[in-house]
C-alpha positions in Angstrom: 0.0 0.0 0.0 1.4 3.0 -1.0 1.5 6.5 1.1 -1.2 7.9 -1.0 -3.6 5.2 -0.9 -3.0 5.5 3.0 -3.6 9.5 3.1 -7.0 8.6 1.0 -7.9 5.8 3.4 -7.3 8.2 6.2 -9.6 11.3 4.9 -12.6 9.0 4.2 -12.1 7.4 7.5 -12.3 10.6 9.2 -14.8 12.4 6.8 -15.9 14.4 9.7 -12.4 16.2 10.4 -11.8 16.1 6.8 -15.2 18.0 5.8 -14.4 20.1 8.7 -10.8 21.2 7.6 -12.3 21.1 3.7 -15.0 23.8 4.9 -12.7 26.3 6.5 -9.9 26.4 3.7 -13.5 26.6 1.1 -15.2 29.5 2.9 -11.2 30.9 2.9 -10.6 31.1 0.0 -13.6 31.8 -1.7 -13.8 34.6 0.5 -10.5 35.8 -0.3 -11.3 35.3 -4.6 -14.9 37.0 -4.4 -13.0 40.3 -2.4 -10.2 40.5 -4.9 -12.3 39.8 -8.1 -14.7 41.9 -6.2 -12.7 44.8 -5.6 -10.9 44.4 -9.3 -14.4 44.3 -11.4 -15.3 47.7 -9.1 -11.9 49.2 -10.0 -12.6 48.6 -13.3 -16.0 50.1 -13.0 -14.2 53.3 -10.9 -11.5 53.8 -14.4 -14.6 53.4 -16.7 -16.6 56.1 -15.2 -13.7 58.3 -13.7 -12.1 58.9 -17.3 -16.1 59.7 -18.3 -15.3 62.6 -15.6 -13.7 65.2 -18.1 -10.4 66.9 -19.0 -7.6 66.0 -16.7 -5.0 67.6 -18.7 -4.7 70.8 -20.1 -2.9 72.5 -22.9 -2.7 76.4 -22.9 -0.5 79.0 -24.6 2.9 79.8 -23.0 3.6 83.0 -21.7 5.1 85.1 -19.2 1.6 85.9 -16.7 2.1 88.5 -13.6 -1.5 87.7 -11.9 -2.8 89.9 -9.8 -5.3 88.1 -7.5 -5.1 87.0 -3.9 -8.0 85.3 -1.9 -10.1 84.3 -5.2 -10.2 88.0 -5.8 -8.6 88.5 -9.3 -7.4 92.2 -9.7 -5.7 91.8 -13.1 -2.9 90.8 -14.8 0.1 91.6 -16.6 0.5 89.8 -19.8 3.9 89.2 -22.3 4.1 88.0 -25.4 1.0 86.2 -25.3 0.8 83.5 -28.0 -2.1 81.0 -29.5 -1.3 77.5 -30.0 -2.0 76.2 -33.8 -4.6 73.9 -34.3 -2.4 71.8 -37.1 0.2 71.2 -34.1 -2.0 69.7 -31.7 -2.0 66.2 -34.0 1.8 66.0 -32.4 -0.2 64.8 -29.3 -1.2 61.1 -31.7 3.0 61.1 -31.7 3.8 60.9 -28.2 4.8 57.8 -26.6 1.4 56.6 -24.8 -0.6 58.4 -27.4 -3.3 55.3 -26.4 -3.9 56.6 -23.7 -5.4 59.6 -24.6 -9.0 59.1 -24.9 -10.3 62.7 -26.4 -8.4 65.7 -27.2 -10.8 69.1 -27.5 -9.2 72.4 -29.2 -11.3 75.6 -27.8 -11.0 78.8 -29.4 -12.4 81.7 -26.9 -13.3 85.0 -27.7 -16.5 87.6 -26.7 -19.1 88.8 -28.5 -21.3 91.3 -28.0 -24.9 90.3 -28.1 -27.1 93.5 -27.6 -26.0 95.1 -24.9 -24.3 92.0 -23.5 -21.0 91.1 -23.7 -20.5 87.1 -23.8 -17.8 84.7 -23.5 -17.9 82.3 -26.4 -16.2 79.5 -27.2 -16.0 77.1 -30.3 -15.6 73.7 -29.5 -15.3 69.8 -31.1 -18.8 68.3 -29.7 -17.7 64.8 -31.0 -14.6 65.1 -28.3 -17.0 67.3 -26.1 -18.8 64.4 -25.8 -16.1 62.8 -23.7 -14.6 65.6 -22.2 -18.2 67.2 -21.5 -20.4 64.0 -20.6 -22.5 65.7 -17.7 -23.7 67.9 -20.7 -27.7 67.4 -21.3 -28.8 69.4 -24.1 -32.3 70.7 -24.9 -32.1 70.8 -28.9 -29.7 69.6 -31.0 -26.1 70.0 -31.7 -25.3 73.0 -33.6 -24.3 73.2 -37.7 -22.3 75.9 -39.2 -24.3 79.0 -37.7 -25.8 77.4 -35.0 -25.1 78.2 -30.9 -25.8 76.0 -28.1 -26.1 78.3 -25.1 -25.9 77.7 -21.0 -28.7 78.3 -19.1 -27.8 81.1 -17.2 -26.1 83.1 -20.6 -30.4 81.8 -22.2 -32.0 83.8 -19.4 -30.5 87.0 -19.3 -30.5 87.4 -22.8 -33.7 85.9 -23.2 -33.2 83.7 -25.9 -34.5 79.7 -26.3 -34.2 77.4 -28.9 -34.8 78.3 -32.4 -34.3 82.0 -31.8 -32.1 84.3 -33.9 -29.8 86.9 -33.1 -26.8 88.9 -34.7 -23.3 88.7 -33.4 -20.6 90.9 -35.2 -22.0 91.0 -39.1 -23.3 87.6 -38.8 -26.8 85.7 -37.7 -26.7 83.3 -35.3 -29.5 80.3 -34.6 -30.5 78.8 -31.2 -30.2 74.5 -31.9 -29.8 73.9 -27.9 -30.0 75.2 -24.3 -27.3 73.3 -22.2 -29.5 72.5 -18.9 -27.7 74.1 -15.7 -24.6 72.2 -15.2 -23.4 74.5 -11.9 -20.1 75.4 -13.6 -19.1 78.1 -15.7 -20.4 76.6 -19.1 -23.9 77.8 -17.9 -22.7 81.6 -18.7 -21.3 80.7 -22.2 -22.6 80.3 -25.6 -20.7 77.4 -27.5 -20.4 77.0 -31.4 -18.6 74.6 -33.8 -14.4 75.2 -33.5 -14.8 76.6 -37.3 -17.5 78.8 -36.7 -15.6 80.3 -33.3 -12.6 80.7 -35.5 -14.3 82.4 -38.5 -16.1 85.0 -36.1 -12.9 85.8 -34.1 -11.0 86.0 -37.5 -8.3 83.1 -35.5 -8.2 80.4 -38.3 -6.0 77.8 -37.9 -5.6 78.6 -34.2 -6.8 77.5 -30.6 -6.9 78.7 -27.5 -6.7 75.9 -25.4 -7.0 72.1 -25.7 -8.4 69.8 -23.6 -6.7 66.5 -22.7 -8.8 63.2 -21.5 -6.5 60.5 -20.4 -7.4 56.7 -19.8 -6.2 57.0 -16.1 -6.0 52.8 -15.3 -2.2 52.7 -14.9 -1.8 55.5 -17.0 1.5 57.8 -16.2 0.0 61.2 -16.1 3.4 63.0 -14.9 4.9 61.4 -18.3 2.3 62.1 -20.4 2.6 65.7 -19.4 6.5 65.7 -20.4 5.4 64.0 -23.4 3.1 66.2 -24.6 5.0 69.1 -23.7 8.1 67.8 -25.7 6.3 67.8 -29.1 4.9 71.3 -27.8 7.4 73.0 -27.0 5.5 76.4 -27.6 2.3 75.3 -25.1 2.6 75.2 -21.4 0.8 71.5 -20.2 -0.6 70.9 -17.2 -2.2 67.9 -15.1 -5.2 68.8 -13.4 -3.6 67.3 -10.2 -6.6 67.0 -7.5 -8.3 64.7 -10.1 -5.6 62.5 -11.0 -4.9 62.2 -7.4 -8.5 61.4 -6.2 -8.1 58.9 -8.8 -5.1 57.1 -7.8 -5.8 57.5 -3.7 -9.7 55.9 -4.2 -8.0 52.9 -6.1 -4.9 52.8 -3.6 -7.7 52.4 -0.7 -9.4 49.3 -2.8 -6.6 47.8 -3.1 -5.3 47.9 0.5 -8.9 46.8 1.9 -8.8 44.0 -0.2 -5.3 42.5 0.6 -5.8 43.9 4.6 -8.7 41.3 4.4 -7.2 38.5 2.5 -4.8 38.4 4.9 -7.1 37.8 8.3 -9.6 35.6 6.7 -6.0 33.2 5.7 -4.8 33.3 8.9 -8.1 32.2 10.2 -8.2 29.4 7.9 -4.3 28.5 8.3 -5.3 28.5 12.6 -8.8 26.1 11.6 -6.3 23.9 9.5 -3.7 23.6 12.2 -6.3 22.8 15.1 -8.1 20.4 12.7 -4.8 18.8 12.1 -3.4 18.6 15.6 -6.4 17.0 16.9 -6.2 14.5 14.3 -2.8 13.2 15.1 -3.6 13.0 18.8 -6.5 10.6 17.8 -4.5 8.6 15.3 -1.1 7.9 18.1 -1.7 4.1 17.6 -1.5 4.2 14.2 1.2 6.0 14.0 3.0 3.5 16.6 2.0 0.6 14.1 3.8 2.2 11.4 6.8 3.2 13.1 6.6 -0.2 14.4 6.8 -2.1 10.9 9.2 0.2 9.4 8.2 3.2 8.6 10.3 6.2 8.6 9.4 9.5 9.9 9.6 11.2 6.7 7.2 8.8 5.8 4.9 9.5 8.7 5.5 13.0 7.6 4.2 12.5 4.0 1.5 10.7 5.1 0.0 13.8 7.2 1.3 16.9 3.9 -0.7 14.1 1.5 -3.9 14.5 3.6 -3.3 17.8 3.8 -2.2 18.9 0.5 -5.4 16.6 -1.1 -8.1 18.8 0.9 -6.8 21.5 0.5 -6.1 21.2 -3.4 -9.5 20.4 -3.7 -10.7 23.7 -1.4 -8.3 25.5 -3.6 -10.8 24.9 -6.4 -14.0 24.9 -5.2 -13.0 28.1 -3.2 -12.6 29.9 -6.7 -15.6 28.8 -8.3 -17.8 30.0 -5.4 -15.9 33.1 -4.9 -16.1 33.6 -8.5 -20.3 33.1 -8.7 -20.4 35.2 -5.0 -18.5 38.2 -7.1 -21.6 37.1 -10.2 -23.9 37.6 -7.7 -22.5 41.2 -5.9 -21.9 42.6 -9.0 -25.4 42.7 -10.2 -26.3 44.9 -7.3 -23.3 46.9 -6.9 -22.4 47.3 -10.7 -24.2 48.5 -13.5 -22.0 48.3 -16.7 -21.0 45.0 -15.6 -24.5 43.6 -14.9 -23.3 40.2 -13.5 -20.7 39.2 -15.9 -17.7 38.5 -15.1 -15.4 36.0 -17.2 -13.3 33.3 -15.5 -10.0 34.4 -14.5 -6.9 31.2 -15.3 -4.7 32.9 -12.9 -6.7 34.0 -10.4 -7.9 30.4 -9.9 -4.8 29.0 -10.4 -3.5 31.4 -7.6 -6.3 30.1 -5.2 -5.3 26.7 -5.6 -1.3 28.1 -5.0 -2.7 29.6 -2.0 -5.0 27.2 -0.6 -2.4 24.4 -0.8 0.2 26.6 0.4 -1.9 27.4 3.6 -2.9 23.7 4.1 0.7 22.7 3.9 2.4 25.5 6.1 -0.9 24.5 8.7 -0.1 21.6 8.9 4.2 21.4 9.1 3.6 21.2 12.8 1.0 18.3 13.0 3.1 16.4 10.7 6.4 17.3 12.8 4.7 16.2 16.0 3.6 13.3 14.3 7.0 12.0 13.3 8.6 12.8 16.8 5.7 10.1 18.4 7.6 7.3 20.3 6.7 4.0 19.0 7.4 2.5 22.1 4.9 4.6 23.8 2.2 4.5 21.4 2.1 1.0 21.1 2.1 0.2 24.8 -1.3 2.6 24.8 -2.8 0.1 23.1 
């Protein structure tokens, strides 16, 4: 009979202990694989909706600013050789080394235009990147064409205008398509056309005012990205919008260190359930042990005998753990997670790193029992019988 068929023999023998030590590595490690596929499926979710949030790097003109302000109370500035950027070098951005990682990029052109007796702050933007960089946008209308406006709420009541209405701006007409509903920001006091139609009415052809960056933040080097950018522009000044990026980085950072914090306790717990479980059984089992020593085996072998037990249960927790830590995280996720509804695929490494773990735990659990085991006096144990 070999040392196998003995460890086998042993666990169905004992299929109380065995169940017992099966359960606690299970509800271990499937604990430990629905928090971490839990907690990566919501830090996916966090990336997907964070880069929806906007612009987290800008692009502005370089130049030598003296600002007069103090206490959010701006007093003026001095301004020096104040430059625009040109539209045609903004495609140097597609150049740059993690170019992928650049989700939208929106030139604006800015200038003011007097409407009546008003004087207002427009600005000509791309709406297929605005639609990134802008998603909290809701528009009453449509989006504009060549001498259409969409116009925030607050710049639509003072001047009294709504959708469909006409008005002159410098020698040109101007058409209503869309109110931009109150967004709380400053976009609610500006009126926003197409980038050409901006340019035409500000005679600035061929140039922007600013750009707006959105970057796919999941592992994304923002600090790099800057540099980048700001190599193949040398004439712009780039700039992370920091307390973004950060919030970013600190909300996954805290996911992260919940999940493994954990891990970690619910382990131990199972490792301490193992090595009780185990002890016990070895204290029950003396005479047998005596008997083997007594015809010959080895305490290596005596040894084995207890890792094999171990090692098969908790192999086999290993891989049930997964698969109901993997339909636990099914289950979560359909509460907890919208754009993932429920579905999450099978992961090959995370479950072949449950099964690492589990067995790992089970073995290290159980280096003790299988120690104490060995040192057993046959002498003693067979004069118990």
């Amino acid at each position: 009979m070999t040392l196998k068929e003995i460890s086998v023999r042993n666990l169905l023998r004992r299929r109380g202990k065995a169940a017992f030590v099966l359960a606690g590595l299970i509800i271990g490690v499937s604990t430990v694989v629905a928090i971490y596929s839990f907690v990566e499926a919501m830090t996916d979710d966090i990336n997907h909706k964070l880069e929806k949030y906007g612009a987290n790097i800008l692009i502005v003109p370089r130049t030598e600013n003296l600002t007069l302000s103090y206490g959010g109370l701006s007093l003026g500035g001095v301004s020096f050789e104040m430059e625009e950027i040109r539209e045609a070098d903004l495609t140097q951005v597609n150049s740059i080394k993690n170019y992928k990682n650049v989700a939208a990029l929106g030139p604006l052109v800015l200038g003011v235009l007097q409407v009546e007796e008003h004087r207002v702050l427009m600005a000509g933007v791309d709406f297929e990147a605005a639609g990134i960089l802008k998603p909290w946008w809701r528009i009453q209308g449509s989006a504009p064409d060549g001498d259409g406006v969409i116009i925030g709420a607050e710049a639509a009541r003072i001047l009294n205008l709504s959708v469909g209405n006409r008005f002159r701006a410098q020698d040109r007409f101007l058409e209503v398509s869309g109110v931009l509903q109150p967004t709380g920001s400053q976009d609610d006091h500006l009126l926003f056309a197409r980038l050409d139609t901006a340019q035409a009415l500000f005679k600035k052809e061929g140039k922007v005012s600013m750009a707006e960056v959105a970057a796919l933040c999941k592992d994304c080097p923002i600090d790099e990205m800057v540099k980048q950018i700001s190599e193949v522009l040398p004439g712009a000044k780039v700039m992370a919008i920091q307390q973004v990026v950060k919030g970013r980085m600190e909300t996954l950072a805290q996911f992260k260190k919940f999940s493994f914090g954990i891990s970690g306790v619910i382990l131990l717990i199972g490792s301490l359930v193992v090595l009780v479980t185990m002890m016990g059984s070895v204290r029950e089992r003396t005479d047998e042990i005596g008997i083997f020593r007594a015809i010959g085996f080895r305490k290596r072998h005596i040894m084995n005998i207890v890792f094999l037990e171990a090692g098969i249960v908790s192999g086999l927790a290993g891989i049930i753990g997964y698969f109901l830590g993997w339909g636990a995280t099914q289950t979560a996720l359909r509460f907890f997670s919208e754009s993932h509804g429920g579905a999450l695929a099978l992961d090959v490494e995370l479950a072949a790193a449950a099964f690492l773990i589990a067995l790992l735990v089970g073995l290290l659990s159980s280096a003790y029992p299988a120690f104490m085991a060995a040192r057993l006096d046959p002498n003693d144990a067979l004069r118990a019988l």
